[in-house]
C-alpha positions in Angstrom: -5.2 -11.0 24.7 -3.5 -12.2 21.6 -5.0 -16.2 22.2 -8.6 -14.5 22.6 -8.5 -12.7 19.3 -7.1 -15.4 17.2 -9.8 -18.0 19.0 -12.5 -15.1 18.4 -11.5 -15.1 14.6 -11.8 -18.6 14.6 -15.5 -18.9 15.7 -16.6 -16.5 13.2 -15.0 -18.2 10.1 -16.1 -21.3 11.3 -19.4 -19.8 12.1 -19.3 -18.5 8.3 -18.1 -21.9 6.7 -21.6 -23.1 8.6 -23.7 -20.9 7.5 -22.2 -21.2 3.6 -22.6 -25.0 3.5 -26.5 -24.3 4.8 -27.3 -22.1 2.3 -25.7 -24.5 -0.2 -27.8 -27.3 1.1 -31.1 -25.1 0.7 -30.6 -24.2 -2.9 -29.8 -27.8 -3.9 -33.0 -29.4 -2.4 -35.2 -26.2 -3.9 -33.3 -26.6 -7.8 -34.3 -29.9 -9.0 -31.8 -29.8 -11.6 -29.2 -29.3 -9.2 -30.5 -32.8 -7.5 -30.2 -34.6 -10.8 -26.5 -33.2 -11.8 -23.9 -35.5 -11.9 -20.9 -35.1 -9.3 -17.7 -33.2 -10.9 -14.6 -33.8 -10.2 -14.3 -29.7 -9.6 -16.3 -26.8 -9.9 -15.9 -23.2 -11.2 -17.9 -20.4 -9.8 -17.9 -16.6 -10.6 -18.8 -14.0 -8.8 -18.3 -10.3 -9.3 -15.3 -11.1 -11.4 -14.0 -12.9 -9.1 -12.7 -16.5 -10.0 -13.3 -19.0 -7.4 -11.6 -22.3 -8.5 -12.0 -25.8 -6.4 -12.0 -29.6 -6.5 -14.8 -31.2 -4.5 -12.4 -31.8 -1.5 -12.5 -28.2 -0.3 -16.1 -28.0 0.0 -15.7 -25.7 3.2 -15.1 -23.2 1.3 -17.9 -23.7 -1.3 -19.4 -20.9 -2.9 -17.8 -18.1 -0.7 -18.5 -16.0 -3.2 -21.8 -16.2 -4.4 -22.7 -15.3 -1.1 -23.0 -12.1 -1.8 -26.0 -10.7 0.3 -26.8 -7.0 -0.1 -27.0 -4.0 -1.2 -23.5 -3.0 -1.0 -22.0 -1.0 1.7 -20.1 -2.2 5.4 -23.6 -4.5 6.3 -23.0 -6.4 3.3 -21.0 -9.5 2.4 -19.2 -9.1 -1.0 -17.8 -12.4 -1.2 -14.3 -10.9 -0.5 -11.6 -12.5 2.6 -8.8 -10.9 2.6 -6.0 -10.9 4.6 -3.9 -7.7 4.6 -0.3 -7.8 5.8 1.0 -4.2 6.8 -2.7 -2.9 7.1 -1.6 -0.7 10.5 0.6 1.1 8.4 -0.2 4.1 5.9 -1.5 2.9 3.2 -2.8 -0.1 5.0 -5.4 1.6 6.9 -6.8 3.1 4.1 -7.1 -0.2 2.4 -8.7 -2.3 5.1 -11.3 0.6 5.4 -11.6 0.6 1.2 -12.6 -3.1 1.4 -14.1 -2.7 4.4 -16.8 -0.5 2.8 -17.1 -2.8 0.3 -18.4 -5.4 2.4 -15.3 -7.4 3.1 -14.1 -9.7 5.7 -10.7 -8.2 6.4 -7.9 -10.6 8.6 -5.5 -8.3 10.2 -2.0 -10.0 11.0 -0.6 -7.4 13.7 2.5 -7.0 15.2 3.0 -5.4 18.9 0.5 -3.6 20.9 -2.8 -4.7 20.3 -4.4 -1.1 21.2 -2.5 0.1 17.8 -5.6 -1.7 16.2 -8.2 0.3 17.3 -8.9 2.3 14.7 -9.7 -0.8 12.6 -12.0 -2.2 14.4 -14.3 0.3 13.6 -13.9 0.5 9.6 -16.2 -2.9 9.3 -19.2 -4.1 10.6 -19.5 -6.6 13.3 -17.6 -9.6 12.7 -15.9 -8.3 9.5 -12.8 -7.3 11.0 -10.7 -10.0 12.3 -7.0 -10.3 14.0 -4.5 -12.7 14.6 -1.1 -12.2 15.9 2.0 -13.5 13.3 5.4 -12.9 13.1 7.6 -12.7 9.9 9.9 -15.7 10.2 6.9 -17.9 12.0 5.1 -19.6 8.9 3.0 -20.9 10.9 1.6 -17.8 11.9 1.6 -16.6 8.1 -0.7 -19.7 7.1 -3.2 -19.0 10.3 -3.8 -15.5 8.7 -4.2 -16.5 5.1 -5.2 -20.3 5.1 -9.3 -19.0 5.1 -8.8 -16.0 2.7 -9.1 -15.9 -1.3 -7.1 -12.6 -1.2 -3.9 -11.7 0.0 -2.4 -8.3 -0.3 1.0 -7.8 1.3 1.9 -4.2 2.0 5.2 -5.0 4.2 8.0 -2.6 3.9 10.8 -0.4 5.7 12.1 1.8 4.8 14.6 1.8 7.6 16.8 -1.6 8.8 16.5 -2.8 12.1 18.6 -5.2 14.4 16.0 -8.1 13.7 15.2 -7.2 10.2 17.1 -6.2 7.2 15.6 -4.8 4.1 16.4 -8.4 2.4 14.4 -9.7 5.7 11.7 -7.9 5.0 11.4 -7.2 1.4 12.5 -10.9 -0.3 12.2 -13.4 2.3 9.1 -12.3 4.0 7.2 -11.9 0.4 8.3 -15.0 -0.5 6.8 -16.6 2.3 3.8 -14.8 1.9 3.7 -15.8 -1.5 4.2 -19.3 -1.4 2.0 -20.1 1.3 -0.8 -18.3 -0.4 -0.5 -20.7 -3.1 -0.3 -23.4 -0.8 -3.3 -22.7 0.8 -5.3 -22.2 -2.4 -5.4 -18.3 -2.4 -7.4 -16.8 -5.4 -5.6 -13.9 -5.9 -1.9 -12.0 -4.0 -1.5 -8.4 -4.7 2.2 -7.3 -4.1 3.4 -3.7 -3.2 6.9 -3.0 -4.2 8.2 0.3 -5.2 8.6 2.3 -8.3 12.2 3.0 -9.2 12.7 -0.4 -8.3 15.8 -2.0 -10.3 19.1 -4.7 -9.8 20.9 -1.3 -10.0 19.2 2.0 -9.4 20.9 5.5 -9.5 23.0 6.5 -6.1 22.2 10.1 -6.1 23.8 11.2 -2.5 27.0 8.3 -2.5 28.1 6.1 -4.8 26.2 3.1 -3.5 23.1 2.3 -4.7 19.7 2.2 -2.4 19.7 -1.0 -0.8 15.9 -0.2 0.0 15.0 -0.4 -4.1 17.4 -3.2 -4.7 15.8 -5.6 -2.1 12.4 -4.2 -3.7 13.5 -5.6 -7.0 14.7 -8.7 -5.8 11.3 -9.4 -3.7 9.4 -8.8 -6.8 11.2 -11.7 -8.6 10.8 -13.7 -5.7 7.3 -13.2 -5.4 6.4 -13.9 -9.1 8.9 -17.5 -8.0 6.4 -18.6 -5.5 2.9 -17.2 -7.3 3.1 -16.4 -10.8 0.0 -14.8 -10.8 0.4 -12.6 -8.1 -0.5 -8.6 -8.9 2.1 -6.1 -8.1 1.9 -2.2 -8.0 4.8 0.1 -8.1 3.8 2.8 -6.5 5.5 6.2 -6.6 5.7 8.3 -3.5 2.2 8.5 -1.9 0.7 11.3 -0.1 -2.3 11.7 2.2 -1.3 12.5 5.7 0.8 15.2 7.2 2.6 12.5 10.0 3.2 9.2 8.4 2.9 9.4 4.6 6.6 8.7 2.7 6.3 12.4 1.3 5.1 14.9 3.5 5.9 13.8 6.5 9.5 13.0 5.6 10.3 16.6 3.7 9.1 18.2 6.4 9.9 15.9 9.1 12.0 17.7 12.1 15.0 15.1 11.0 15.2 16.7 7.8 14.6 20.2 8.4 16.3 22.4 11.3 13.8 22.9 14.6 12.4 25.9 12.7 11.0 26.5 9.0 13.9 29.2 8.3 15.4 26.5 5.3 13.9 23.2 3.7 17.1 21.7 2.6 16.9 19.3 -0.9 19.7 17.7 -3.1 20.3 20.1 -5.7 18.0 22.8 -3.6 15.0 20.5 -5.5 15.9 20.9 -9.6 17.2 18.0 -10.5 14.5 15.4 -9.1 11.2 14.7 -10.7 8.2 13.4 -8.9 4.9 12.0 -9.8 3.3 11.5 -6.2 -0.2 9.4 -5.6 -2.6 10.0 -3.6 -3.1 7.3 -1.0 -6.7 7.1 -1.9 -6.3 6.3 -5.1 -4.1 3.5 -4.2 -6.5 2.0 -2.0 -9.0 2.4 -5.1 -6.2 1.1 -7.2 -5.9 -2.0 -5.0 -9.7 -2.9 -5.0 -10.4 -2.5 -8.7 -7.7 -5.0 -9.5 -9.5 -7.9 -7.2 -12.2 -7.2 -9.3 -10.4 -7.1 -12.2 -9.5 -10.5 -13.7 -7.0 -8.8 -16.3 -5.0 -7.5 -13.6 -4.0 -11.4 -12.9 0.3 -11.8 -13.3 0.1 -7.9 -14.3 3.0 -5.4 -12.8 1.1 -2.2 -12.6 3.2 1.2 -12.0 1.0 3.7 -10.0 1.4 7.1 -10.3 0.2 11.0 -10.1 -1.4 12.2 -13.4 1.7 15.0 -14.0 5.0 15.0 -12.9 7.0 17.9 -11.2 10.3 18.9 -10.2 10.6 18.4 -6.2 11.2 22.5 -5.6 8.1 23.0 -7.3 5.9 20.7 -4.9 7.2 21.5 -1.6 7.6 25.7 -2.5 3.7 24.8 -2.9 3.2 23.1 0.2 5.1 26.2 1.8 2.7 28.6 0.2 0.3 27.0 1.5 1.4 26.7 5.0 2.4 30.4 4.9 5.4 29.9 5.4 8.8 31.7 4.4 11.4 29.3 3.9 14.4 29.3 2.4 15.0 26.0 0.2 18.8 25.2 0.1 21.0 22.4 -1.3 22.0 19.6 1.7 23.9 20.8 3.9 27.2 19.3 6.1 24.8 19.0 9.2 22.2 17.4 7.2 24.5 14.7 6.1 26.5 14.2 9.2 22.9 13.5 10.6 21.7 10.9 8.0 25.2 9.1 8.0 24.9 8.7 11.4 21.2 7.4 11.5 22.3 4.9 9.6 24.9 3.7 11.1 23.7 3.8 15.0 19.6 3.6 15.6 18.5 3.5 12.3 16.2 6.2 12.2 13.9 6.6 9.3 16.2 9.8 8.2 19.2 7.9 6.3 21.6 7.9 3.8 19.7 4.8 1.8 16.3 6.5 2.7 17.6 10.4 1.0 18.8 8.3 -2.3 15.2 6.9 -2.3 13.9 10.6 -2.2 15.9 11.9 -4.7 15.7 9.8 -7.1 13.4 10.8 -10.4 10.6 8.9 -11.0 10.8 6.8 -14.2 8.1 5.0 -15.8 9.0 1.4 -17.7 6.9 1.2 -21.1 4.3 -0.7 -22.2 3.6 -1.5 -18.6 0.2 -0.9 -17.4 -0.9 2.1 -15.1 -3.4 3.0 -12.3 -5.8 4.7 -15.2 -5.6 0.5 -17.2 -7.7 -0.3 -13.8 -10.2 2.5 -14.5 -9.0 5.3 -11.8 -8.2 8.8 -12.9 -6.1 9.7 -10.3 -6.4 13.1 -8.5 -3.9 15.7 -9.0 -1.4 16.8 -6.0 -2.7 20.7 -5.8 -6.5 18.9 -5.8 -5.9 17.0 -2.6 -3.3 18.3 -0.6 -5.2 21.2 1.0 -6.5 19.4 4.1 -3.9 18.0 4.8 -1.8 21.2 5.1 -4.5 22.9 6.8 -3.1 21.5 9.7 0.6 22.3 9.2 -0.1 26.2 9.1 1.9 28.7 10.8 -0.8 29.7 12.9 -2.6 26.3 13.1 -6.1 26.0 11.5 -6.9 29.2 13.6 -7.3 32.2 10.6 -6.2 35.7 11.7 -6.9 37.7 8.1 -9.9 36.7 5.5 -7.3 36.7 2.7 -5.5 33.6 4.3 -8.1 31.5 3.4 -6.7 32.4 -0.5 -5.8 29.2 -2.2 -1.8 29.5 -3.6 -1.5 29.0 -7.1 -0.9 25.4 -8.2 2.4 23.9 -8.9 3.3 24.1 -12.7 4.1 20.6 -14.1 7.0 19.9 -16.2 6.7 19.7 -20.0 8.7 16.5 -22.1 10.8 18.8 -23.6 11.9 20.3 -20.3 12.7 16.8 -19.1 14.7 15.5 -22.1 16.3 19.1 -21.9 17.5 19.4 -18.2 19.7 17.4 -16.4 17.2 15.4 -14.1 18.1 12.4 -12.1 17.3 9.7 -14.1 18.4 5.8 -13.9 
């Protein structure tokens, strides 16, 4: 199955190298100044805002760009090839399907089961969603997915360690693979994802050790920007947008963190001394696509986050209210450690020690770095775009007993600066 789809992907981009050097061929012999130019020793062409620089010996990739045909929309062809790494994870889904709609030709590298791809294939039109099979320590499997694309946008991460691969796997040698063989090959433009709260030495909130998670973050960031100075990369905060695999949600109220019931939600500090700023995963996805529009964004470090910031009781009392629920929230518990040492230590379960210091940690903004809103985005507020998703998550189910329990709760109340400089918050 795996040599079908990568032979499949194959035909169509040499299918679409064919069809790019024909169309090249037809505009020269109709423009007779284009007969009469002199041969260049390179050429510069820009499309959309995208920069498309080549010498004369890569003309199978001539002018992918300015073929641009249509109106916009999943039929079209916006000059875009991008290869996403991670794209059958969270946010990865939503990107492939945000370029996707765009017109894009999306490559896929997948991992596993190829039926855990089906809901890609339908997010583009025919032909526009491509997969090949890689591996993270194969580079040869890394330049197969990327060797045709003019973006690359890695969205690798774990936030658990395995037995095959550590978060320095994962994080710094993996992205610096990716990075330096997208420069190899002549990639236009990389767009990294690490994390925000990213640092050589972040706070350790629950032991004394610092989160190996946004340590090897850090460390892949500098290793990137090694390999492809002028790579993109976003810091995203936590990001929200589906009840089952999001990194907020679904871990607060994941049946690892809380008991078997909703009788207590237990937090560090019972919620008070962390501050969040979650995203929505849309507006990431946004986020993502303005910047390969944007040529600004070139070499930039962009940290993504919500529009207001809140203490972590305030958020998920409001995600009880509205899932009409009565729970009790309470500081961490013996049980709930003894759990999270233990995951960490035997199967590695996504509920850890390293992954709780991630959670608690407050989110901190560097300044004079730019922000999701520098790319144009006004990002949605958490009470604006949480709804559906807790709709789901209700006591009863979406099935309504009473009118009144359609009643929207009351929005949580964001934190002021002078509550934040005044209360004892966990900062770095």
């Amino acid at each position: 199955m795996s040599t079908v789809a990568l032979q499949t992907s194959k035909r169509s981009l040499v299918k679409l190298r064919a069809v790019t050097l024909h169309i090249d061929c037809a505009y020269a012999s109709n423009d007779a100044s284009l007969r009469s130019a002199k041969p260049a020793t390179s050429v510069t062409f820009v499309g959309d805002n995208l920069p498309i620089n080549m010498g004369l010996n890569e003309v199978k990739s001539l002018r992918l760009t300015d073929m641009r045909r249509g109106g916009g929309g999943r039929a079209s062809f916006s000059g875009i090839v991008a290869t996403v790494f991670g794209a059958q994870g969270f946010v990865g889904g939503v990107t492939v399907n945000r370029l996707a709609k765009e017109g894009s030709q999306v490559i896929v590298p997948y991992r596993g089961d190829v039926y855990g791809l089906r809901e890609l294939r339908v997010l583009g039109d025919l032909g526009q969603i491509l997969f090949t099979p890689f591996h993270g320590k194969d580079e040869a499997s890394i330049r197969r997915a990327l060797e045709h694309s003019n973006v690359v946008i890695n969205l690798i991460g774990r936030q658990s360690e395995t037995r095959n691969f550590s978060y320095d796997d994962v994080h710094v040698k993996v992205a610096r693979s990716i990075a330096r063989l997208a420069r190899e090959c002549g990639v236009q433009r990389l767009i990294h994802f690490s994390a925000l709260n990213a640092s050589p030495n972040p706070p350790a909130i629950i032991i004394r050790k610092p989160s190996r998670f946004l340590q090897s973050k850090y460390a892949g960031e500098l290793a990137v920007r090694e390999e492809f100075p002028d790579a993109t990369i976003f810091r995203p905060s936590a990001i929200f947008g589906n009840q089952y695999s999001d990194g907020f949600i679904a871990y607060h109220f994941s049946r690892w963190v809380r008991p078997s019931s909703f009788i207590r939600v237990p937090l560090y500090a019972s919620g008070e001394k962390t501050v969040k700023a979650p995203i929505y995963v849309n507006d990431v996805s946004n986020a993502i696509y303005a910047a390969i529009r944007e040529p600004m964004s070139i070499g930039q470090t962009y940290e993504i986050y919500g529009p207001e910031r809140y203490q972590l009781r305030e958020l998920i009392e409001y995600c009880l209210r509205y899932m009409r629920r009565k729970s009790v929230i309470t500081p961490l518990t013996p049980d709930v450690f003894a759990k999270a040492i233990g995951n960490y230590f035997f199967h590695k379960s996504l509920y850890n020690i390293d992954r709780m210091q991630c959670a608690y940690v407050s989110d901190t903004f560097t300044p004079g770095l730019p922000t999701i809103r520098d790319l144009g985005i006004e990002p949605i507020k958490f009470s604006d775009a949480i709804g559906n998703i807790m709709a789901s998550m209700r006591k009863s189910g979406r099935y309504v007993e009473n009118p009144e329990d359609f009643l929207i709760p009351d929005p949580p109340k964001p934190l002021s600066q002078e509550f934040e400089l005044s209360y004892n918050v966990s900062y770095p």
